[in-house]
Each structure stands twice: as structure tokens, then as C-alpha cells.
NULUMSE-241882 format. One line per 2 residues: number of its first residue (from 1); their letters; for each residue x, y, z of C-alpha. Coordinates in steps of 0.001 Angstrom, whole numbers, plus 500000, padded with zeros to 6 digits. Layout:
<atoms>
NUM> a> X:Y:Z | ...
</atoms>
This chain:
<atoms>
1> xx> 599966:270384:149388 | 600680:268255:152307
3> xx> 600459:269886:156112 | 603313:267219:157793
5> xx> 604400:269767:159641 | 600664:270088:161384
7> xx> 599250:267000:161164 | 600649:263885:162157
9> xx> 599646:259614:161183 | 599344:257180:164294
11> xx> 597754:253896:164878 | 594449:254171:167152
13> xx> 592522:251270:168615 | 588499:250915:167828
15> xx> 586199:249079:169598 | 584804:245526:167647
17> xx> 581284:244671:167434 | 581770:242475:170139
19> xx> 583697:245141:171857 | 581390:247939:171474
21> xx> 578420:245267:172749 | 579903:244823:176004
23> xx> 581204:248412:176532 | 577517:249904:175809
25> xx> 576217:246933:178352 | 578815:247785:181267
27> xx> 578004:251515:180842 | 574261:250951:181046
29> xx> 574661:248685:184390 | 576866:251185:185380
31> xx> 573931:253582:185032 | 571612:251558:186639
33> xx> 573539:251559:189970 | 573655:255235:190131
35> xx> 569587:255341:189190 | 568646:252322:191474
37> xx> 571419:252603:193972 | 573175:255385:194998
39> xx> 570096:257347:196293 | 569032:254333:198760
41> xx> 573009:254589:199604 | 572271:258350:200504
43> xx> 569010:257643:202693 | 571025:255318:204885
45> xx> 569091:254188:207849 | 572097:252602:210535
47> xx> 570345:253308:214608 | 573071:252566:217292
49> xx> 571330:250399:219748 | 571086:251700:223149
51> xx> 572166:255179:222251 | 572488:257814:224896
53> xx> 570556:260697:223405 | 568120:261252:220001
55> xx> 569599:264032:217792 | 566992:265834:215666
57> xx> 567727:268112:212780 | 565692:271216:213072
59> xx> 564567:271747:209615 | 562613:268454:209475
61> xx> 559048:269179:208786 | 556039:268664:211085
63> xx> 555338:264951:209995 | 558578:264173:210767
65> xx> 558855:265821:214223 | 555944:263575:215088
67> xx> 558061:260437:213697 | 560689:261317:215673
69> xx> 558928:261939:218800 | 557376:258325:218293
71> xx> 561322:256599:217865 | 561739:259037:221174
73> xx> 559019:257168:223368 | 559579:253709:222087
75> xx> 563043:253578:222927 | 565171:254798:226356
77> xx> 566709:258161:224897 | 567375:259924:227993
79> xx> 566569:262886:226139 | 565985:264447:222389
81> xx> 568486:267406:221152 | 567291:269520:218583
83> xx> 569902:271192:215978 | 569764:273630:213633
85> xx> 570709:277375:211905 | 569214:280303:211853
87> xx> 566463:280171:209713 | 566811:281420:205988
89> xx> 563071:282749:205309 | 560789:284339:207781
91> xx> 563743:285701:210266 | 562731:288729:210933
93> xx> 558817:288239:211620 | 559177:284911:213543
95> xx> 558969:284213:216947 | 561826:281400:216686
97> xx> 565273:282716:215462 | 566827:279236:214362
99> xx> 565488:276055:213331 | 566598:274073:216465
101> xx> 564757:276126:219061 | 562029:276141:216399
103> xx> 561773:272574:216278 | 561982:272264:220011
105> xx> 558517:274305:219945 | 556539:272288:217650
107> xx> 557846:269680:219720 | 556594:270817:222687
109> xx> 553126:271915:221262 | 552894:268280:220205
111> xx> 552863:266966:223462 | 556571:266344:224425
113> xx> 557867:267121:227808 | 559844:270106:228159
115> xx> 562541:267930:230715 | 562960:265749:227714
117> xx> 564332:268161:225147 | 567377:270676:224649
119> xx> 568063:272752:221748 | 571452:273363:220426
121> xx> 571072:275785:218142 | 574434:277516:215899
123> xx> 574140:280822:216263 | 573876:283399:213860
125> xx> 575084:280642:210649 | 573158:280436:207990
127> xx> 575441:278918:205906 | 577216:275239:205605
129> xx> 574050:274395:208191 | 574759:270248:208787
131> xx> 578555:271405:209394 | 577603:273974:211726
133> xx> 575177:272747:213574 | 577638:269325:214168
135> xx> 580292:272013:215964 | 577644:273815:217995
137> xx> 576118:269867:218973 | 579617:269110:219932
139> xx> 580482:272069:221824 | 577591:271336:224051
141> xx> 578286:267356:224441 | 581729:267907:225641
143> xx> 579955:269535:228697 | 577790:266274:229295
145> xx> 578588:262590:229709 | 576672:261807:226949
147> xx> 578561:259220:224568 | 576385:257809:221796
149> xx> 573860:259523:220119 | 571476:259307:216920
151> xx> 570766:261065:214085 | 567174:261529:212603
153> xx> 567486:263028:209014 | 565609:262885:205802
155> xx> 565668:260892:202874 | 568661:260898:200826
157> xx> 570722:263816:202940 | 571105:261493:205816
159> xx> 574171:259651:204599 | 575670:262938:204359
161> xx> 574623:263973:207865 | 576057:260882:209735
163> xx> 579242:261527:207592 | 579257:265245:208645
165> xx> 578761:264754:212675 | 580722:261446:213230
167> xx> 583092:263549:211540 | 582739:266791:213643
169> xx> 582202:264233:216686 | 585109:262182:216448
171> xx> 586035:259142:218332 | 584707:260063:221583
173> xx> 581388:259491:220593 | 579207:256399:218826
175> xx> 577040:257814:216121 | 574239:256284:214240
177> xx> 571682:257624:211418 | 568079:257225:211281
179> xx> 566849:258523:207900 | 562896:259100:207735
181> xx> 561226:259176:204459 | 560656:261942:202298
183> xx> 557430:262022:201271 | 557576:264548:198786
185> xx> 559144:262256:196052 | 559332:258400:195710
187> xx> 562617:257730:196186 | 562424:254275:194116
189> xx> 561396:256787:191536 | 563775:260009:192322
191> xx> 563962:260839:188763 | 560272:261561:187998
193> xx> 560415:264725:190392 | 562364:267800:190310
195> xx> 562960:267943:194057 | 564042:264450:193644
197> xx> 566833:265354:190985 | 567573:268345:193121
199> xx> 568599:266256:195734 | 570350:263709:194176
201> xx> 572614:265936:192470 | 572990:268569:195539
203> xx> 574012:265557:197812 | 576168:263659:195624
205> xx> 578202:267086:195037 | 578197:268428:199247
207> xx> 578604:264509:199705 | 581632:264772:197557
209> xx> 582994:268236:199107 | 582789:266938:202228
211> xx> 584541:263399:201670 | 587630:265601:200067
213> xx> 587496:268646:202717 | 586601:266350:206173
</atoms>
């Protein structure tokens, strides 16, 4: 019994030896430039020189508040902005509401002027925080004549940041990214630590959604 009418006979092409060799070699550099590269191509680390004003993500940790502070006083900021959404955890039994006024805090408790910094907080968004906090940043810039600015973000969401904010920003304004390092994981080494692998694949997908929807 023959099943013609279900099945039909066609030609296919099959990979030689040789073939096979240099498909299996191209796939594993191909893998090697998403292990080895890509994550250093999310940390990006591109300062504007001579920028106007030092933009600080809220939800940096305490380390890196200090780092920041220290790019602050070595270079001529005229003054540091700190950004941020309402916080996710703790809302209702802390002082501090959102992460930019929060940061602004610890910033001040570490020694930092108070005529130096300005918090920009987007209120009551707890959601899509980068993209949010970009709108409320340039909602308040409009009302300044502040025209370059940069970015201090972490590790490997900092390309994503820069992408987000020059986005949000537009042409009116000169952005660059300063990316500080997360110490948590090695980023050389991303792989060996689930935070790592967290954010590689969390920031290559918003990276992604942003690229298509931006």
C-alpha cells in the first residue's frame, strides 16, 4: 500500500563533512560573540566631554552613589540630577516615596551639597521605570538651558539607558553614558551567576522592545 496521495519524494541538500566542519565552527564563533561580546556591548561606557549636567539613576546602590559623586567633583557638572520611580518594595513604611528623591538623600548624607543636586522624580510609575523617568527628566530640562547631559548607569543596562533617554531626549540635547561596574557578578564571567544571566537575557529582550517600539 503506497500513501502518494500523503506523502510526497523531493531532492534535499545535506551538509558534507567539510560542510558540516565549517557550519559547526561559524556557529560556535557565533556563540562566542554573544558570550564574550554582547554583554561588554550592553555596559557601554561613552562620557560626553564637557557635559552640562550629571544624570544619576536613582536605583543605583550606595557604592555607586559614592562613584558618582566622585565623577561629580572631578569634573565641572554644574549640577547632578537624580531620576527615578516610585519605589517597588518598602513604599509604604519609607520616608522617601521614589528612588530619585531617595537617591538625592543618600547623596546628601554623603556629603554632597544640597545647591548641587535636583531630583526629578516620575511620579506615581512604577512601571517601564528607564522610559519614565527619561519623560519626567525631559519635562523638567525643557524648563532649563541645560543642553548636554550624562548618564551614570550600571553594568550591562546602560546601553539600554543611553538608548532610552537620547531617545526620549531627542535632538535638542547631547547625551552620553557612563556605565559603573556591577559588582555583584564578573561581567567577563556573566554566565557563572544567576543575576548575571538574569541580566543578560532581561536586557537583550527590553533592549530589543525598545529598538522596535522607540
Amino acid at each position: 500500500m503506497t500513501f502518494e496521495w500523503l506523502l510526497i519524494k523531493r531532492e534535499c541538500y545535506c551538509f558534507t563533512k567539510t560542510g558540516l566542519l565549517m557550519f559547526l565552527f561559524l556557529l560556535s564563533v557565533s556563540f562566542i560573540v554573544v558570550i564574550m561580546w554582547l554583554p561588554l556591548f550592553y555596559a557601554v561606557n561613552e562620557p560626553l566631554d564637557n557635559a552640562d549636567i550629571l544624570v544619576v539613576e536613582g536605583w543605583l546602590d550606595d557604592r555607586q552613589l559614592i562613584e558618582a559623586m566622585v565623577i561629580f567633583d572631578k569634573s565641572e557638572y554644574q549640577v547632578l540630577i537624580t531620576t527615578g520611580t516610585v519605589l517597588n518594595q518598602g513604599y509604604y513604611l519609607s520616608e522617601y516615596k521614589d528612588w530619585a528623591t531617595l537617591a538625592k538623600s543618600s547623596l546628601l548624607a554623603m556629603g554632597m551639597p544640597d545647591d548641587q543636586l535636583i531630583s526629578v522624580p516620575a511620579v506615581s510609575v512604577s512601571q517601564e521605570r528607564t522610559l519614565n523617568s527619561a519623560k519626567a527628566l525631559s519635562k523638567y530640562l525643557d524648563s532649563t538651558e541645560y543642553r548636554s547631559l550624562n548618564i551614570v548607569s550600571s553594568g550591562m543596562h546602560a546601553r539600554r539607558t543611553w538608548s532610552v533617554f537620547q531617545s526620549v531626549l531627542g535632538n535638542k540635547y547631547k547625551v552620553g553614558v557612563i556605565s559603573l561596574d556591577d559588582r555583584s557578578y564578573d561581567i567577563d564571567a556573566w554566565w557563572k551567576s544567576s543575576k548575571g544571566v538574569r541580566d543578560f537575557i532581561s536586557e537583550s529582550i527590553k533592549l530589543s522592545y525598545d529598538i522596535i517600539v522607540l
